[in-house]
C-alpha positions as CSV (number, residue, x, y, z in Angstrom):
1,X,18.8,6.0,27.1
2,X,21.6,4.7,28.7
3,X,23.3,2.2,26.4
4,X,25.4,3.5,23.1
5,X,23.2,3.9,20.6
6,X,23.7,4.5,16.9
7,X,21.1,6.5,14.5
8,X,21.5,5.4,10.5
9,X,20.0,7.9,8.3
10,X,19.5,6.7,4.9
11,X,19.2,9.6,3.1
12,X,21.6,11.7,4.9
13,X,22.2,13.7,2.1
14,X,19.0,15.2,1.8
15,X,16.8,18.1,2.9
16,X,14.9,16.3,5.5
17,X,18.0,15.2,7.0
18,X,19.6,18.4,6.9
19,X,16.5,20.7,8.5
20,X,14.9,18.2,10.5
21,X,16.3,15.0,11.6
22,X,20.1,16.5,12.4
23,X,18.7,19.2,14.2
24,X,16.9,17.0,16.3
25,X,19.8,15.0,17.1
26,X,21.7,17.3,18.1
27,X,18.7,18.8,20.3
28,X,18.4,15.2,22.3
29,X,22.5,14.5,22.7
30,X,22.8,18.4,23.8
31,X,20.5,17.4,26.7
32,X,23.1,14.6,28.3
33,X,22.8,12.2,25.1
34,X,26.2,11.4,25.3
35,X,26.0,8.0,24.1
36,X,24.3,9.1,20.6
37,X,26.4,8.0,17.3
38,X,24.6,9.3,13.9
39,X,25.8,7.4,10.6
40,X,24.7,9.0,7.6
41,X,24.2,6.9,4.2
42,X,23.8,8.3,0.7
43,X,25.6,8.4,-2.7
44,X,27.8,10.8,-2.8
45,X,31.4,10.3,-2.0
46,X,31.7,12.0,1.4
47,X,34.3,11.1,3.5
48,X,33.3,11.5,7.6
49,X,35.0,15.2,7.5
50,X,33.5,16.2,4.1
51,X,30.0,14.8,5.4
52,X,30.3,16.7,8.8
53,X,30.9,19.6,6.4
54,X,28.4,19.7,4.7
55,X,26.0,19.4,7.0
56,X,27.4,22.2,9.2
57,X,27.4,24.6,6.2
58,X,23.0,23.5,6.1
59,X,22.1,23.9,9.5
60,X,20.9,27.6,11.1
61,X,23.8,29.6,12.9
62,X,22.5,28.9,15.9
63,X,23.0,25.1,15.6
64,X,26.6,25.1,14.7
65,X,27.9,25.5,18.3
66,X,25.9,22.2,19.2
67,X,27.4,20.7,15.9
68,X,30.8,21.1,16.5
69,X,30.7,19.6,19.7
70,X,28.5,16.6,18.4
71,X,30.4,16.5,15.5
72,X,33.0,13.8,15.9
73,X,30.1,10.7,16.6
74,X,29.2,11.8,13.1
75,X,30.5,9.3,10.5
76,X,29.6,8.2,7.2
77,X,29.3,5.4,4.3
78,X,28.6,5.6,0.9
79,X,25.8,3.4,-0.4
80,X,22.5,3.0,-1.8
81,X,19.6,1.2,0.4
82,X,18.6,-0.4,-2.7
83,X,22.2,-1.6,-3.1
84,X,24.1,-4.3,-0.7
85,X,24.7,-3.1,2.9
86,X,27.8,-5.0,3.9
87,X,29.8,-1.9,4.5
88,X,27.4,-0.4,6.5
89,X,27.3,-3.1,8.6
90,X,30.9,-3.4,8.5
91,X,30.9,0.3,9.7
92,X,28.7,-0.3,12.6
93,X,30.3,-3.0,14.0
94,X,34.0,-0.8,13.9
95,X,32.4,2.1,15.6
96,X,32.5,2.5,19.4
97,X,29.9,0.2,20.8
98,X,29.9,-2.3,17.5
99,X,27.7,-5.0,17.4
100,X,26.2,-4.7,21.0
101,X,24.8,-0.8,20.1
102,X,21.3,-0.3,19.9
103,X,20.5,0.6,16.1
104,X,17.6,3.1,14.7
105,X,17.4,3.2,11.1
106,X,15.9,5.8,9.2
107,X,14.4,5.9,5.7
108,X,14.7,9.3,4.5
109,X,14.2,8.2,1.0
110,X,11.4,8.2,-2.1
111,X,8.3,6.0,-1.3
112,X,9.8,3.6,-4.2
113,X,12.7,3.3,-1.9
114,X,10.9,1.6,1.2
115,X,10.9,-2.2,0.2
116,X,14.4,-2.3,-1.6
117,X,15.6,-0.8,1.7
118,X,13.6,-3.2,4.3
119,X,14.6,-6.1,2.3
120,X,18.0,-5.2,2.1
121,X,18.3,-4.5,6.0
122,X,16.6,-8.0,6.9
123,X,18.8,-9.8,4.2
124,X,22.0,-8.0,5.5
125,X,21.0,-9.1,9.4
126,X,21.0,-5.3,10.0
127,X,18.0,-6.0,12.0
128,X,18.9,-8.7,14.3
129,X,21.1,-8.7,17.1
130,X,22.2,-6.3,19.9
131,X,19.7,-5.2,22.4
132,X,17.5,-4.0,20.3
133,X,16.9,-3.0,16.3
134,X,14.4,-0.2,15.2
135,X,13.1,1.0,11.9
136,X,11.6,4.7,11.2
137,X,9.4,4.6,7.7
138,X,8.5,7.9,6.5
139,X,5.3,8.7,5.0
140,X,3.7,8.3,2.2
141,X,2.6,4.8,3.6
142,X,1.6,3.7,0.1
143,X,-0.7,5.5,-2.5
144,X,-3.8,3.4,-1.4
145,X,-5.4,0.8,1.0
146,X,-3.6,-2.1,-1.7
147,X,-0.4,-0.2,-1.8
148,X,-0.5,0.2,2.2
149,X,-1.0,-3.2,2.5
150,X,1.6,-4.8,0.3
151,X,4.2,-2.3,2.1
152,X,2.9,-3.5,5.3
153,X,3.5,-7.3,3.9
154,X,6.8,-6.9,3.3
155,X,7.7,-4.6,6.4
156,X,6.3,-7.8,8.1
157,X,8.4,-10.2,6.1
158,X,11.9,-8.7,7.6
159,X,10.7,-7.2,10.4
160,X,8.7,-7.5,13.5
161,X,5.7,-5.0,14.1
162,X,7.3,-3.6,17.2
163,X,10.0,-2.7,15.4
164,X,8.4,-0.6,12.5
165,X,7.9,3.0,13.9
166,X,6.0,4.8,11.0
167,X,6.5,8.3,11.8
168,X,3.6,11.0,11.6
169,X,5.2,14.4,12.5
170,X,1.9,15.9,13.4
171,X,1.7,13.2,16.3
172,X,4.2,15.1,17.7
173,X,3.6,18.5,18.1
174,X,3.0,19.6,21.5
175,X,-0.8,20.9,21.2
176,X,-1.9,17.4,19.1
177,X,-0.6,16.0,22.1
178,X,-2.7,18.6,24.6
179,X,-5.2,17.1,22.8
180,X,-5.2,13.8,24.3
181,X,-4.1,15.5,27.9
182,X,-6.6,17.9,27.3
183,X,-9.9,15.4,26.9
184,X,-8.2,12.9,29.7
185,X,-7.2,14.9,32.0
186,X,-9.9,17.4,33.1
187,X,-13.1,15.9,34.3
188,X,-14.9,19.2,33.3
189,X,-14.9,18.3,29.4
190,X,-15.4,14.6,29.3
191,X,-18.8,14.4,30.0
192,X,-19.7,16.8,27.0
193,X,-18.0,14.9,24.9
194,X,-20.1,13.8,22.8
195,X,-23.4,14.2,20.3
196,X,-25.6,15.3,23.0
197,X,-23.5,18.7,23.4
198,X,-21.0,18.7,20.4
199,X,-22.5,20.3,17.2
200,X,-19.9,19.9,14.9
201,X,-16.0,19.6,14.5
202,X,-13.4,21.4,12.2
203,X,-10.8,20.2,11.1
204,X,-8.0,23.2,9.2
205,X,-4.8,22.9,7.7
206,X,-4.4,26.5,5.1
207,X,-1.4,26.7,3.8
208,X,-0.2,30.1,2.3
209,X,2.4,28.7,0.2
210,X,1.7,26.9,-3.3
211,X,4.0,23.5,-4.2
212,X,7.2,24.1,-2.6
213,X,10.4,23.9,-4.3
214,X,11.4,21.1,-5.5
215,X,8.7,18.8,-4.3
216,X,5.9,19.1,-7.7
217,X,6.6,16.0,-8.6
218,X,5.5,14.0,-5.5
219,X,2.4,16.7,-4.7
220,X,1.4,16.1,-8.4
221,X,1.4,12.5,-8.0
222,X,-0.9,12.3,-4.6
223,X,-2.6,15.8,-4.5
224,X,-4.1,17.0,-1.4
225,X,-6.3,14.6,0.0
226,X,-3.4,11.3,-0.5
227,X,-0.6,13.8,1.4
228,X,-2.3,15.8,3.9
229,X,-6.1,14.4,4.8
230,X,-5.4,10.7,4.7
231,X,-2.2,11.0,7.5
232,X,-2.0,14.1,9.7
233,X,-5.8,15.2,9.7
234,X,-7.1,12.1,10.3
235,X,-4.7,11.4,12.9
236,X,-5.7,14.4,14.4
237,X,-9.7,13.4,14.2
238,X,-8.9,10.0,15.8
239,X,-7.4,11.8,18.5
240,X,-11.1,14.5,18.8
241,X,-13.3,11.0,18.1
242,X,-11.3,8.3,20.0
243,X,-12.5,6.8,23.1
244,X,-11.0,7.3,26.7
245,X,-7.9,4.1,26.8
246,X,-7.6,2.4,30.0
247,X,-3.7,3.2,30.2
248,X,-1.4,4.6,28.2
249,X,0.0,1.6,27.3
250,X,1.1,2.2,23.3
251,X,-1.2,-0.7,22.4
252,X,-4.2,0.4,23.9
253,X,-3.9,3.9,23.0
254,X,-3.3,2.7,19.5
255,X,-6.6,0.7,19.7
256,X,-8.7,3.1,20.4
257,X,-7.6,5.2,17.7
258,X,-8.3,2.4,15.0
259,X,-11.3,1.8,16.6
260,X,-12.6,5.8,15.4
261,X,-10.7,5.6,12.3
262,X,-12.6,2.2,11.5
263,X,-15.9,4.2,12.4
264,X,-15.5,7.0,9.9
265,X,-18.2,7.0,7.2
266,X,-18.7,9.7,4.7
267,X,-22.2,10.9,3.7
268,X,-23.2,10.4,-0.1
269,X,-25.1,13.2,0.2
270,X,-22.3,15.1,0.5
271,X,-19.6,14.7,-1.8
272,X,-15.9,16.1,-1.2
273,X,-15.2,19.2,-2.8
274,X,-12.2,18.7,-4.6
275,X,-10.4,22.0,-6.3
276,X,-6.8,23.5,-7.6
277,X,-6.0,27.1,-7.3
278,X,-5.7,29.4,-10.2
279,X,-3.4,32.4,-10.8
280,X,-4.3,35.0,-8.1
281,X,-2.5,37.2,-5.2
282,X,-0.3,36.6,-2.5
283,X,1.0,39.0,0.1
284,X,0.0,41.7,-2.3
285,X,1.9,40.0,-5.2
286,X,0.5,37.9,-8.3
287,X,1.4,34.2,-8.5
288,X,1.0,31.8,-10.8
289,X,-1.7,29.0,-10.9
290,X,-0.9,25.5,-10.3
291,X,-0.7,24.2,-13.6
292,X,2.1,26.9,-14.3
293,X,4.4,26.0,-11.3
294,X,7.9,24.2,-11.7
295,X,7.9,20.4,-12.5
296,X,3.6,20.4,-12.6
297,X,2.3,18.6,-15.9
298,X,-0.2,20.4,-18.4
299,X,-2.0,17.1,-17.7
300,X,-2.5,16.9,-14.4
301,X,-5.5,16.0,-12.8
302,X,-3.9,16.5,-8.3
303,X,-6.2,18.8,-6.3
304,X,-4.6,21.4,-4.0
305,X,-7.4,21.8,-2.0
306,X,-10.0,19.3,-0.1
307,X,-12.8,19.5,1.9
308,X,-15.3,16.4,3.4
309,X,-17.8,16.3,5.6
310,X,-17.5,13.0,7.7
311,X,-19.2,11.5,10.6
312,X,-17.7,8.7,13.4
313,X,-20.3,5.9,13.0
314,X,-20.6,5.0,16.7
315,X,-22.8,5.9,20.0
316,X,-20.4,8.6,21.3
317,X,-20.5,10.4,17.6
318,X,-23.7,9.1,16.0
319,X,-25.1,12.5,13.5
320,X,-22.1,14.7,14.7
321,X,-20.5,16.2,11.4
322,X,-16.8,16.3,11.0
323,X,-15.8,18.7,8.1
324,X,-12.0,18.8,7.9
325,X,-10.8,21.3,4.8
326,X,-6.9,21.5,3.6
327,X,-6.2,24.0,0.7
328,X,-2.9,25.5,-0.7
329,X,-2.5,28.9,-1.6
330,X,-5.2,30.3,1.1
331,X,-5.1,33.9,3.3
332,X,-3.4,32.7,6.3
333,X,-1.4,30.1,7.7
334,X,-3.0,28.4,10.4
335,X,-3.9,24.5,11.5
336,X,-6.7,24.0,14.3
337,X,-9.5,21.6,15.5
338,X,-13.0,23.6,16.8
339,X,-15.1,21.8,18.6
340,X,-18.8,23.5,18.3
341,X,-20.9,23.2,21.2
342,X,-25.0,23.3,20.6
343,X,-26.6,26.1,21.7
344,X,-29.2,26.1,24.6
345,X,-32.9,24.7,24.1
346,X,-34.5,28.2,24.6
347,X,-33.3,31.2,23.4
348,X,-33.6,33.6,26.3
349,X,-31.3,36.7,25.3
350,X,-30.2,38.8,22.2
351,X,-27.3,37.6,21.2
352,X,-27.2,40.4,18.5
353,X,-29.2,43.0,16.5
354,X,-29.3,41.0,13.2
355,X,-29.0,37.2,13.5
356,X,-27.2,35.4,10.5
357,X,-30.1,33.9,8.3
358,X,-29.9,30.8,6.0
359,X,-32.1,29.6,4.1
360,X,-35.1,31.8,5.3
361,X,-34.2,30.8,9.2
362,X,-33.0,33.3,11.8
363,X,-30.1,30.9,13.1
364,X,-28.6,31.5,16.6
365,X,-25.0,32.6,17.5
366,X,-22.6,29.6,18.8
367,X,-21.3,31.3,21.8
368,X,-19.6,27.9,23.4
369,X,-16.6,26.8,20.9
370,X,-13.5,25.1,22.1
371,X,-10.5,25.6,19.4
372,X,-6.9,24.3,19.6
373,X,-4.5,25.8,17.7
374,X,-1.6,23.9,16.4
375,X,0.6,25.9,14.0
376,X,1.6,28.5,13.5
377,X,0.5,29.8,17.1
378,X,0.3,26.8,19.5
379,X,-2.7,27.3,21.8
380,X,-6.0,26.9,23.3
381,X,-9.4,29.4,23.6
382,X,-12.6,28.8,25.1
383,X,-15.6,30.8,24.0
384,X,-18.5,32.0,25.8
385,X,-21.0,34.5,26.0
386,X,-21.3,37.6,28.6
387,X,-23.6,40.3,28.8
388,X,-22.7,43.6,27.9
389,X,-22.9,46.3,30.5
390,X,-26.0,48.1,30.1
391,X,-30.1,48.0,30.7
392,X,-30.5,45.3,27.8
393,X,-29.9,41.7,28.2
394,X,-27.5,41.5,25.1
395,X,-24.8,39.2,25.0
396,X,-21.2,39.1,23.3
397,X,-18.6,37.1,22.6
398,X,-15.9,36.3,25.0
399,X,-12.9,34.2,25.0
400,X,-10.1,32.0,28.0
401,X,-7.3,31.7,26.1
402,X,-4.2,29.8,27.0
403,X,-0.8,30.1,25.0
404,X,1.7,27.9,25.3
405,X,4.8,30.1,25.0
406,X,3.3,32.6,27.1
407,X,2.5,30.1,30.0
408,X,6.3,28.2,29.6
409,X,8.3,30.8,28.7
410,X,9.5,29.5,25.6
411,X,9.0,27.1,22.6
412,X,7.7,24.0,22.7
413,X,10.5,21.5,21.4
414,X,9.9,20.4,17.2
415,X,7.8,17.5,16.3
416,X,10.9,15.4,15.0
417,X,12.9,16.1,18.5
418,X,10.4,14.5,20.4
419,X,9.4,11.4,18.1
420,X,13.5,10.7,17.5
421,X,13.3,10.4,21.2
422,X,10.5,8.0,21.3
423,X,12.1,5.6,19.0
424,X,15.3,5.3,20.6
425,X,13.4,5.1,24.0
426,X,11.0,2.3,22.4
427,X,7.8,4.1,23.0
428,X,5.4,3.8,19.8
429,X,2.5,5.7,21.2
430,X,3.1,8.5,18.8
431,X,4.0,6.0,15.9
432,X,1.3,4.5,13.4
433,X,0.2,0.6,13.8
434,X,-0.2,-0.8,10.9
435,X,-3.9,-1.7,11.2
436,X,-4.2,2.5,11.9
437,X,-2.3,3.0,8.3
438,X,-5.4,0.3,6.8
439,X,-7.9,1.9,8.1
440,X,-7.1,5.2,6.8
441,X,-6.7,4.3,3.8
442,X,-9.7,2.1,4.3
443,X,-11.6,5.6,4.6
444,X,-10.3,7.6,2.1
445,X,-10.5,5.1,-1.1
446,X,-14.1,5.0,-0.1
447,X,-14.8,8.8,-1.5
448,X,-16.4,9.0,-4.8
449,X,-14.5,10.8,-7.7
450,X,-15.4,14.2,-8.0
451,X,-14.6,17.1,-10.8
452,X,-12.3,19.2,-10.2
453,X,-13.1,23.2,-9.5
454,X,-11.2,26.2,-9.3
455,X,-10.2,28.6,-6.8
456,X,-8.2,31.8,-6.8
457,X,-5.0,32.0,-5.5
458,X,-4.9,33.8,-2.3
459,X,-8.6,33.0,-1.6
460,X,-10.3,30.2,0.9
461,X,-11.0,27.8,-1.9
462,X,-14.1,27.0,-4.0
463,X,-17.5,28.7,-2.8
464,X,-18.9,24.7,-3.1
465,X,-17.4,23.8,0.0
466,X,-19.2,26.5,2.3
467,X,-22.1,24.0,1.4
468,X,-20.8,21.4,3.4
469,X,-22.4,23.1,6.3
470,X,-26.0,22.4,7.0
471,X,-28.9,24.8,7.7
472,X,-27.6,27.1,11.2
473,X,-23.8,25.0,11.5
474,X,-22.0,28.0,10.7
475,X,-19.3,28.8,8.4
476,X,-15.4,27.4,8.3
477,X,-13.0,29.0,10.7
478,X,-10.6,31.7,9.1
479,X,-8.1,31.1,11.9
């Protein structure tokens, strides 16, 4: 980053804004950004000192130092994206840098605001000119694989692809990225990645809390599977399924990804579990079911919890079951991929006293399981078996473990930090194509309607989904 460059925020008067995207700013200009402008857009009738303001009074105490010494390339304009954008432009061009400044736009806005706003920005020449001109959607990308496409159209219509950065925050959390480094860059793994030594894969993403705040009336709208399976999980599976790129070009990268997410079949045989949790307990406390939170209708039909069992159609994958599960209102916080490993042809040692049984079948232990942890801990664990010290050959479990804070010392920078970045830098390898948006959707419109069960609050979901698993597959990870 070396030429001026000025970030629009349309939005700027929202929560996003305030907890993420600021925050992230100020992270990348406190590290030498000097040249960083942010522009904020919204209705209310800030001036720049009232708008530096209030976004100072919303930001953590530890990130008011950085503030004030950002503060004055903060600067605002009243208007609505929906609305003409002359005196945004206007603004732009006044500020130091003008017309020749590199320009990121961001929609922070509702979903119904994305094609007022990208028409307005390519009739208002926002994005032509200077060195370059780049455009940060948010998700939802649509409701469905029609929706998703008629966006895409008219993104397309004002705007090149390489300048539409559809942001996935999951893509940039430091252990989804491991992910790729992880399978890419040790030797040991790759050849065992595959169906001829991978059982299974997990998928999790529990959730303690219920509907946030604020945001019913969007959950209620797209319910679990439209807000959290159909971006950030399956991201996360293209990532496990995809195959090795032959650079790191963005492009190639991004092909190989569609290329899994095009692959993904789901078995008739076994139908999502779809459920929404009841009134139960929470940290020792009652809370209310989901039809009694704020702003959720008596009529609504959104699930708050998911489960699938999925397979990647292709030689690599061919019979490996994916089950990914997301559910509000569960026992523990936690998102994480486990990759199973299958156990060896011969069973030659006691493993334990009393193997699990299912259906009639003494089932072997899976001593070999590979988990990466993604939130709230960020971390990875390899599982084996050792013997235990004595005359019998008995084994146990054992575990590597690597931690990321404990290796580096500190935090791993936020998702939004690093994908701001990215943008301004002009590196979409963390950003969604929008063939990769398709095919999701693609995917997910393919699952057949299903009813809809209940779970109690506090609990991990509907008993129906532990029948995902086949035979001796095991059970879903509790973190």
């Amino acid at each position: 980053m070396e030429k001026l460059v000025q970030v629009v925020i349309f939005g700027a008067s929202g929560d996003l804004a305030a907890r993420k995207l600021v925050p992230a700013l100020l992270a990348i200009a406190s590290k030498g950004a000097a040249n960083l402008q942010l522009v904020g857009v919204a209705r209310r009738p800030y001036s720049d000192a009232e708008f530096r303001e209030a976004l100072a009074a919303r930001l953590d105490p530890g990130e008011r130092g950085a503030f004030e010494a950002f503060a004055g390339r903060v600067h605002y304009v009243r208007g609505d994206a929906a609305d003409g954008l002359e005196p945004l432009r206007t603004r732009l061009d006044e500020l130091a840098g003008g017309a020749p400044a590199g320009r990121l736009f961001y929609l922070s806005l509702k979903p119904g605001l994305f094609v007022p706003a990208m028409e307005n920005l390519g009739g208002s020449g926002l994005l032509q000119g200077g060195p370059w001109r780049r455009v940060i959607v948010e998700k939802p990308f649509g409701h469905d694989l029609a929706s998703a496409r008629t966006l895409n159209q008219t993104l397309h219509r004002v705007a090149e692809e390489s300048q539409i950065y559809r942001i996935d925050h999951y893509l940039g959390k430091e252990t989804v990225q491991n992910l790729f480094a992880f399978r890419f860059n040790n030797a040991i793994f790759e050849p065992l990645w595959n169906r001829r030594h991978i059982e299974l894969v997990q998928i999790t993403v529990a959730e303690e809390l219920g509907v946030e705040k604020g945001r019913a009336g969007y959950y209620d709208a797209v319910g679990a599977l439209r807000d959290m399976v159909q971006n950030h999980m399956l991201q996360i599976l293209a990532l496990v399924a995809m195959e090795p790129p032959s650079s790191l070009d963005p492009e190639t990268l991004r092909d190989q990804k569609v290329a899994a997410l095009k692959a993904l079949r789901f078995p008739r045989e076994d139908p999502p579990v779809r459920a929404r949790y009841k009134a139960g307990t929470a940290d020792g406390r009652p809370v209310p079911g989901y039809l009694d939170e704020e702003g959720v209708g008596p009529d609504s039909t959104a699930e708050t919890f998911v489960a699938l069992r999925a397979e990647v159609a292709n030689w690599r994958w061919g019979g490996v079951p994916f089950l990914l599960r997301h559910g509000k209102r569960m026992p523990k916080r936690f998102t994480e991929v486990k990759v199973q490993f299958r156990v060896p042809p011969i069973q030659l040692f006691d493993t334990c006293a009393q193997p699990p049984v299912v259906d009639g079948l003494a089932c072997q232990l899976r001593p070999n399981h590979l988990t990466l942890s993604i939130q709230p801990r960020e971390a990875l664990s390899l599982g084996f078996g050792v013997k235990v010290p004595g005359p019998g050959m008995i084994m146990a479990p054992a575990e590597l473990a690597f931690d990321y804070r404990d290796r580096f010392g500190a935090q791993t920078a936020p998702a939004y930090e690093r994908l701001l970045l990215d943008a301004i830098n002009g590196d979409p390898s963390l950003f969604l194509r929008n063939d990769e948006v398709e095919a999701a959707w693609s995917a997910v419109d393919a699952l057949p309607a299903q009813p809809l069960l209940d779970y109690p609050a506090g609990s991990w979901g509907p008993p129906e989904a532990d029948r995902l698993f086949h035979g001796c597959e095991g059970s879903w990870s509790r973190g």
